[in-house]
C-alpha positions, 0 to 999 in steps of 0.5 A: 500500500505504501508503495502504491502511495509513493508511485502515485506521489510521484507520477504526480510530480512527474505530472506537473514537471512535464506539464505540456508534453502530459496535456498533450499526452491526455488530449491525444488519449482522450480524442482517440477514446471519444472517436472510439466511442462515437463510432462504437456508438454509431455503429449501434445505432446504424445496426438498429436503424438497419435492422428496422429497414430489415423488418419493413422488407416484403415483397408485393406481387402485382396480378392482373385485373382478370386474375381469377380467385382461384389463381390467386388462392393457389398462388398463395398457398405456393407463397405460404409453403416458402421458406422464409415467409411468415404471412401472404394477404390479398389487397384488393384494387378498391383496397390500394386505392383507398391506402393510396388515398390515406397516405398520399394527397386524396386531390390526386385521387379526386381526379381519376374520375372513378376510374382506378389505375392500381393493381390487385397484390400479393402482400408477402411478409417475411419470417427471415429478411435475408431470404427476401431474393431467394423467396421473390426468385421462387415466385417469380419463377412460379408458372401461376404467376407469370400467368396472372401477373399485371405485366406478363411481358416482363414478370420481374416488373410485377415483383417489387422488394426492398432488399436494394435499400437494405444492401446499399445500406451495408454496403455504406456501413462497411465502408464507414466501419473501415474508415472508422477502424483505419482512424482508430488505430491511427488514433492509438498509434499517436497516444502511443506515442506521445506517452511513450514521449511524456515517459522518456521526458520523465525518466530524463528528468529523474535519471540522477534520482534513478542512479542514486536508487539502483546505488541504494539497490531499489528493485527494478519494480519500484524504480518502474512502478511511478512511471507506469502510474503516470501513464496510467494516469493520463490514460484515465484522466482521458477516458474519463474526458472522453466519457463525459463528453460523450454522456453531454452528446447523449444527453444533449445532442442524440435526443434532437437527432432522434426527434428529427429523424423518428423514422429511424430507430435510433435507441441504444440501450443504458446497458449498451452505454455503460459497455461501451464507458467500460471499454474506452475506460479499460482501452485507455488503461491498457494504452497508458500502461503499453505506452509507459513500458513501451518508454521504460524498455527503451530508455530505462535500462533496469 
């Protein structure tokens, strides 16, 4: 315990006799912690926002006004025997006019004289999103359906999915997972060095105290132990900068981000904080103390 004081003492005097080169060790520390939080955060909430886009993905299948009842029924009781399909209904002409007329402008409606432009559809909810493709294929190569699909032209007209939006928004998602990875461990790179930098900077300035205790034959521990307390010390003060600027961002700014964008799903669980707090507190930790021996290996020869 007696120890543990001293290291303590005297990785604050290493502290303020190095004062610059320290704060710029902790700033270093806490902007690569707060980006690493910021994307552990945002990577949670893009993952809840395409999930959400995942669950509204069905498939609509368009039939032709002449489409007999029975055609329709067998068609469906093929759609309800596919893997991956969890409900199919029916919605009629009158039925798509009148959602149309609830969720678009009822003037457009008013002008169509009474006549109705919309096909009857096949509405075919999913159990498992990811097998939108396999399941529309199966349809579209379904002989029913090419028969009484609205455009027997060209079937794939008269299918329509949303698995495009779900794959671009992947697609965006890796990319900005790469780029935040490349950052982050550029980001750690440089905390490295600066605390590797600020350790090298303390030892230099306490060397002849350092010659005069292997003279009193301290251990190689003791002689070691304030420098790897002072690592660890701006390790902390980051992580904890870091986590209070991002406890202000959450308080303060995703709420507005939330409230402008209620389409999106955009909540992330306190569990799911308090995780991500846990892992910038330890990712610091362990950047300190890799810092400081990385410095002690090199310049402190014990």
């Amino acid at each position: 315990m007696r120890s543990i004081v001293y290291f303590f003492r005297e990785s604050l005097r290493g502290f303020t006799r190095n004062l610059s080169t320290a704060l710029g060790s902790i700033v270093t520390i806490f902007l690569s912690l707060l980006i690493i939080g910021i994307f552990l955060i945002g990577g949670l909430v893009v993952d809840n926002v395409v999930s959400g886009v995942e669950d509204e993905v069905s498939i609509t299948a368009f039939v032709a006004d002449d489409a007999s009842d029975s055609d329709i029924q067998s068609l469906s009781r093929y759609i309800e025997g596919l893997e991956g399909v969890a409900s199919v209904g029916f919605t009629t002409k009158e039925e798509a006019l009148e959602n149309f007329r609830q969720t678009s402008n009822s003037d457009i409606v008013d002008t169509l004289d009474g006549q109705n432009p919309l096909p009857a559809s096949i509405e075919v909810e999913l159990s498992d999103p990811q097998l939108v493709e396999q399941v529309a294929q199966q349809i579209l190569d379904n002989a029913t359906f090419q028969t009484i699909c609205d455009n027997p032209e060209d079937p794939a007209e008269s299918l329509k999915y949303g698995q495009q939006t779900v794959e671009r928004l992947f697609v965006l998602t890796n990319y900005v997972r790469y780029i935040g990875i490349a950052l982050i461990v550029l980001l750690i790179f440089i905390a490295l060095v600066f605390i590797n930098n600020t350790i090298r900077l303390a030892i230099l300035a306490r060397r002849k105290e350092i010659a005069i205790m292997r003279l009193v034959g301290a251990s190689n521990g003791f002689i070691r132990g304030p420098f790897l307390m002072e690592g660890a010390l701006h390790a902390v003060i980051g992580a904890l900068l870091a986590i209070g600027i991002l406890e202000l961002l959450r308080y303060l700014v995703l709420p507005k981000v939330q409230s402008a964008l209620m389409f999106l799903n955009f909540n992330v669980s306190n569990e799911s904080f308090l995780l991500i707090y846990l892992t910038l507190a330890v990712s610091g930790l362990i950047i300190g103390l890799i810092g400081s021996a990385f410095a002690m290996r090199r310049y402190l020869k014990v």
